[in-house]
Each structure stands twice: as structure tokens, then as C-alpha cells.
C-alpha positions, 0 to 999 in steps of 0.5 A: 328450663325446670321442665326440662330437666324434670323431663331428663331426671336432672338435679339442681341445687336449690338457689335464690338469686337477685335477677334484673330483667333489664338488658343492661342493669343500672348502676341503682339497681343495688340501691333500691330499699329491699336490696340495699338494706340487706347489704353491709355498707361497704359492699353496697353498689358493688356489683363483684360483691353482690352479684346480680343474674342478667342477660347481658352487660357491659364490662366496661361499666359493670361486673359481678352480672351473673349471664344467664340466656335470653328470654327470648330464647323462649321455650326450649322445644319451640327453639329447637324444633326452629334451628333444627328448621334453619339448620336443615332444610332452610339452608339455602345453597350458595349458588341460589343465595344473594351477594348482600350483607342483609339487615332488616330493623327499625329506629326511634327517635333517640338518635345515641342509641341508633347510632351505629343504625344510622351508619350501617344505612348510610354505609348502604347508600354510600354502596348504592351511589358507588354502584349506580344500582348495580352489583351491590352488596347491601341490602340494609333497610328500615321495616319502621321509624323511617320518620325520624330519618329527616330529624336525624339527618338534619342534627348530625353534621359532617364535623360530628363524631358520631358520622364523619362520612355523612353523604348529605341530607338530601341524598342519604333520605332519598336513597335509603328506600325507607319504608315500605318494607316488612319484618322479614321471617328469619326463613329467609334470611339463607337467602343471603351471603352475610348476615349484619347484627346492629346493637338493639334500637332501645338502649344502643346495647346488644340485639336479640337477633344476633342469636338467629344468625349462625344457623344461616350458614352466612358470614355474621357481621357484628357491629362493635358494641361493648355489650356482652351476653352469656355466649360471647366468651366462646366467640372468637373474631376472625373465626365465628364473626367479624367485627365492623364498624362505620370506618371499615364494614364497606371494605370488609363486605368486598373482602368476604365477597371476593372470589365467589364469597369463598371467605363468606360461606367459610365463616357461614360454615364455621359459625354453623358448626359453633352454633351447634355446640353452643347455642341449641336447645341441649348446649342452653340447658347444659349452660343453665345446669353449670349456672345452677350449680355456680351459684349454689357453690358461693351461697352461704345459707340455705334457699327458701322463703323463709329467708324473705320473712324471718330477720337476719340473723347479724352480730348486731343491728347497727346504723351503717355510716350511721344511716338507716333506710326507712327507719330500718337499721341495716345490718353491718356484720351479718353471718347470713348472708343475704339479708332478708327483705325487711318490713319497713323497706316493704312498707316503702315499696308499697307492700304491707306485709312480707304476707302479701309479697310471697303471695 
């Protein structure tokens, strides 16, 4: 990103930022030594106060997480020579496309996290058993950990919240076509009318994929999750995507396939032309260059390293709720702010000097 707004004579603000590198950031994340140290006690564990950059999370249980693009992005060259490929010459005519909701993915063995997996591939067999086979409209199918099916199956029951319309075990592991199947290049994924994105198999949060999928010129189908990232606020349901779930994606496959997918290749339409504005390699380092300046306009003392190894400059050194972290008195009123990372935290993270961390 750096790179290439050296390459257009772009300036940014110099900023220093906390950044977590997990998908959703825990509620501890502000409670480790070098973090928590720095921040008065009754901001602490406040996420609104002492924000945090990430990729994504959940409203419903964080705030103050500063989104920031997915690494999985990549490098912005490579992510735009691929979706000028899909938005090109990729696209598949509607007329040579399959009537399929496509999916492909794996599960673990966490049966929370793959839940909403486990619906969607029940939901495919409960298409297949209704069409004997024929004019179906799902191809959703598992490329690995099609061994934790039989387990799955086998502990969730009818009289479960998780699947109150759980065809039986037997049935469901037979019908699911379970392996043998390859990731599918997203080449290919043109060749259908919907596109279908499931919360990610580690955390049961948001999926990598789901950025992929608006250049297909497909409906997109989005599982509903609370997990947000950078784009979400500028998706609008019924108009970009649809949202489904395990009560009403059946009925909402047949509605987007009626009339030759007339619905279907309208949202694949509209979600091309959102894609465009929102999520190329130009519209992510726009977003980066706003990120940037944000940031720089709420801190309160200039970036540099110095901030890492010089002490805080406070009203006083005092016990917060008369604590202290390692030995170390965290400062309660402090005029810089952030506070910098102190030597007896370092020493209980394993990090002998300030020295060593900035090397």
C-alpha cells in the first residue's frame, strides 16, 4: 500500500497504530502487559477509547475496531490484474452459465463454528431429495473434512436450535457427495447464476471469499452472521446481496431463479457495478488514504519510535485502583497519550530491553 502511493506522489500522515492480526479481536486484547500498561484505568478494556486497527469485527460485542482491507487482498497489482480478469474476459454469458447456487469449502471439527456449513449442506440435500436429481438448484459441496460429517451428524438432533429440519443422519451423510472434490479456481465460479458465502470454518465470523464474489456477475448470497469488515457499510440487502439463512435460502434460491434468473443476473449486474466503485485495487487505496488521514486527525502526540522507548510524560506516576503491572506504576493522568511500552512489561513478555524490540 505504501508502494503505491510512493508510485502516485501520494502523501500520508505519519500514524502509529495498536493492530491485531486476528479476525475478530478478543475482548483481552487490551489487557496484555505493553498495551494495558499505557492506558488510564478507566479506559481500560475499552475498545471506543483505545481503538484497535483490524480486519473485521462484530458489533454486537466490539467497538472502536478501526477496519482496515484484508490482507488477503494482497498486493494491489496482483488484485488488480485478477478482477480486471474476472471483470473481463471471465465472465461468463448467462445463457452458458448453470442454475446453481455454488459453494465450495471445508469444515473442522468445531461443530459452533460450521454451523451455518452444516445448513447450507443440508439445505442442498434437502434440493436434491425434492428433485430426485433433477433441475436442481444447488451445487454446495465439501473439497475437505468430510470425516467430521458422521460426528456432526450423530450430536446434533432434530430438537436442536442449531437444525430444527435435519434430514436423518443416514440420508444427509449419503446425499452430501462428500469428497472427492477440489478447490474450484475462482475462474470458474462465472459459470454459475448465484454465488453462496458461509462465515469462515475457524471462528464461524466473516469469509475471506465473500470479496471474490461480486465480480461473477451472480447473485451473492450472504449467510447471516453479525461479523462485519471494511466494505459492509456500503452494501445494501435487496440491492447488492441477499441475505439467507437456514429457514429461508431454499425459497430464496427458486425466487432468484424464476423467470430464466431474471432476478439473479439483475443483483449479478448491480453487485458488479458496486464492486467496481468499492472494492478495486483504486477504490482500496482511496479507503486506505481516508484510513490514514482519520487516524492522524485523533492522535495526540507525534509518531515515531521514540514514543516506544522514552517514558511517558504524565502528571504523575501513580497506582491505577491501586495496582500495578509488573512492578510497573501505570500512569492515570497522562498528557501523551498513548503511553509508551515500559521496560518491566517488556521484561514480562520475555524482551529484555526496548533495544531488542525495535530491532
Amino acid at each position: 500500500v505504501l508502494y503505491e502511493f510512493h508510485k502516485r506522489n501520494v502523501q500520508i500522515p505519519d500514524v502509529m497504530f495498536p493492530y491485531s492480526v486476528r479476525s475478530i479481536p478478543p475482548d483481552s486484547l487490551t489487557k496484555n502487559c505493553a498495551h494495558r500498561s499505557a492506558v488510564p484505568s478507566h479506559l481500560q478494556d475499552r475498545y471506543d477509547a483505545v481503538p484497535v486497527a483490524g480486519i473485521a469485527m462484530d458489533p454486537t460485542i466490539h467497538t472502536g475496531i478501526a477496519l482496515m482491507p484484508n490482507m488477503y487482498f494482497g498486493n494491489l497489482q496482483v488484485w488488480d490484474r485478477y478482477t480486471k480478469e474476472l471483470l473481463g474476459k471471465l465472465n461468463t454469458p448467462w445463457n452458458k452459465r448453470k442454475k446453481r447456487v455454488f459453494w465450495r469449502g471445508k469444515i473442522d471439527k468445531n461443530l459452533y463454528h460450521n454451523a451455518a456449513r452444516l445448513e447450507a449442506l443440508q439445505a442442498a440435500a434437502r434440493d436434491l431429495q425434492s428433485s430426485n436429481g433433477k433441475n436442481r438448484n444447488f451445487d454446495v459441496r465439501l473439497t475437505s473434512g468430510c470425516g467430521y460429517l458422521k460426528n456432526f451428524a450423530k450430536n446434533v438432533t432434530r430438537t436442536s436450535p442449531l437444525a430444527p429440519n435435519w434430514l436423518p443422519r443416514d440420508y444427509f451423510i449419503k446425499v452430501t457427495e462428500c469428497g472427492g472434490y477440489t478447490r474450484t479456481p475462482h475462474a470458474k465460479f462465472p459459470n454459475y447464476w448465484a454465488q453462496l458465502n458461509l462465515p469462515g470454518s475457524s471462528l464461524g465470523s466473516y469469509s475471506k471469499n465473500l470479496q471474490n464474489l461480486w465480480p461473477m456477475g451472480a447473485a451473492v448470497m450472504i449467510w447471516n452472521q453479525s461479523a462485519v469488515e471494511f466494505y459492509y457499510d456500503s452494501l445494501k440487502s435487496g440491492v447488492t446481496h441477499v441475505w439467507v439463512n437456514e429457514t429461508n435460502i431454499e425459497a430464496t434460491a427458486t425466487k432468484l431463479f424464476e423467470n430464466d434468473g431474471k432476478l439473479a443476473r439483475l443483483y449479478g449486474n448491480v453487485g458488479r457495478e458496486w464492486f467496481q466503485q468499492h472494492l478495486t485495487a483504486d477504490a482500496i487505496l482511496d479507503y486506505y488514504q481516508e484510513w490514514f488521514h482519520a487516524w492522524a486527525a485523533l492522535q495526540r502526540f507525534v509518531p515515531s519510535k521514540d514514543v516506544l522507548l522514552k517514558p511517558c510524560t504524565c502528571s504523575g506516576w501513580v497506582d491505577a485502583d491501586g495496582e500495578s503491572v509488573g512492578g510497573v506504576k501505570r500512569c492515570q493522568h497522562c498528557t501523551e497519550f498513548p503511553c509508551p511500552v515500559q521496560e518491566g512489561c517488556l521484561e514480562m513478555m520475555g524482551i529484555k530491553s526496548s533495544t531488542s524490540l525495535c530491532k
